[in-house]
C-alpha angles and dihedrals in degrees: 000000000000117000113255123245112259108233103270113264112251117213122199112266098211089053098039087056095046092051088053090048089044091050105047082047091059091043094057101044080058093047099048087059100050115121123217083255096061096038092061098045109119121249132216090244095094112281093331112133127218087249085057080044102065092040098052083056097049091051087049078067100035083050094065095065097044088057093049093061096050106101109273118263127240103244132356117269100192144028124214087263090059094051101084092046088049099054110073093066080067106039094103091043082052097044079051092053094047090049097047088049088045097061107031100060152023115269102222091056080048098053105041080043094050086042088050106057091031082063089044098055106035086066093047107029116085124219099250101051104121119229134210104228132167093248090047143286113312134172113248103238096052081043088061094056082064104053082064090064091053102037092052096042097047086053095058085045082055096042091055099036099049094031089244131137103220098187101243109223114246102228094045087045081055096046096048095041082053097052097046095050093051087053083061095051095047083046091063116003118204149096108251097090138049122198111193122197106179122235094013126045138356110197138174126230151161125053114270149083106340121238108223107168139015125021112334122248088226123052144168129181124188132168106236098248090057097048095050081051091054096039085058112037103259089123151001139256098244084033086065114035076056090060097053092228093111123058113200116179124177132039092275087045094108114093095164105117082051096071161113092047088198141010 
């Protein structure tokens, strides 16, 4: 019998918006010290530069607006547990529009601009305002929660590209850790498995017998910041489990060919 949906998690709009605020703040303090050196080092996202880089997140954040001014569509096509599953259709159309930003402006003018109208609509924009976008029509508030996926996972692509420790908010480190790990468990619903990502989330997953009490036959434990690294691409499983930075206990404890979520 298959295993019923959880009721979807719900996140707290007003927090949600002032982690995405917080995070695109910390972003652009990095961004406005970087030296010509740093901004044409090379980054592990194909032969983007960091300099590619800093301008593909600061149009994450010019984009929102943009969207908000398209005419609004009739019904919602996604939820925020569809996102991750809807992104990589568009991925070539998103690596075009960095690079046309890239290379059409100065990145200190994009970033106090893009800074500027995000603080203008999140006072004024309700959640439930649907927006056109290119992966499908999606209600803003639900939107925001992932802005917090791609702000935090493009700072840690800048930290370890530019050598550079851009502090990660905690609420939008929550937000995009929980995502990720309800993808999973949409991915592959079940009981056999937990993945366990302290503080964060604690999800199900994988089809088999249900662990109901007591410690579960089948565990995985992740810090946060290496299971958004392996959702996305960043590493691998055994690359991980090397590393020492991924625990996997039991026979079914091997959600590798799972992942990445995401690219």
């Amino acid at each position: 019998m298959p295993t019923a949906r959880k009721k979807p998690r719900t996140y707290d709009s007003a927090r949600i918006r002032a982690a995405v605020t917080a995070q695109f703040d910390h972003i652009a303090a990095a961004v406005a010290t970087l030296t010509p050196e740093q901004l044409a080092r090379p980054t592990h996202l194909g032969d983007w530069t960091v300099r590619d880089l800093a301008a593909h997140i600061a149009w994450i954040v010019r984009s929102i607006p943009e969207a908000v001014a398209l005419p609004e569509p009739a019904k919602a096509e996604l939820t925020v547990r569809d996102w991750p599953f809807a992104t990589s259709r568009i991925a070539a159309r998103i690596d075009e529009l960095a690079r046309e930003t890239a290379a059409g402006e100065e990145l200190g003018p994009l970033y106090e601009e893009s800074a500027t109208r995000l603080a203008e609509l999140l006072r004024v924009v309700p959640d439930g305002r649907l927006l056109g976008l290119r992966v499908g029509a999606m209600a803003f508030g639900p939107f925001m929660v992932t802005r917090t996926v791609e702000l935090v996972v493009h700072t840690d692509d800048l930290n370890r590209a530019a050598d550079l420790d851009v502090p990660i908010d905690r609420q939008a480190l929550a937000a995009c850790t929980r995502l990720l790990a309800d993808a999973l468990a949409d991915r592959a619903p079940g009981g056999s498995v937990e993945l366990r990502i302290p503080p964060f989330a604690v999800v199900q997953c994988l089809e088999g017998p249900r662990h109901t009490r007591g410690t579960p036959p089948n565990v995985v434990e992740s810090d946060p910041l290496t299971w958004i690294r392996l959702a996305t691409g960043r590493t691998t499983w055994d690359e991980a489990l090397q590393g020492a930075r991924l625990s996997a206990s039991g026979e079914r404890a091997d959600l590798g060919a799972l992942l990445p979520l995401m690219g």
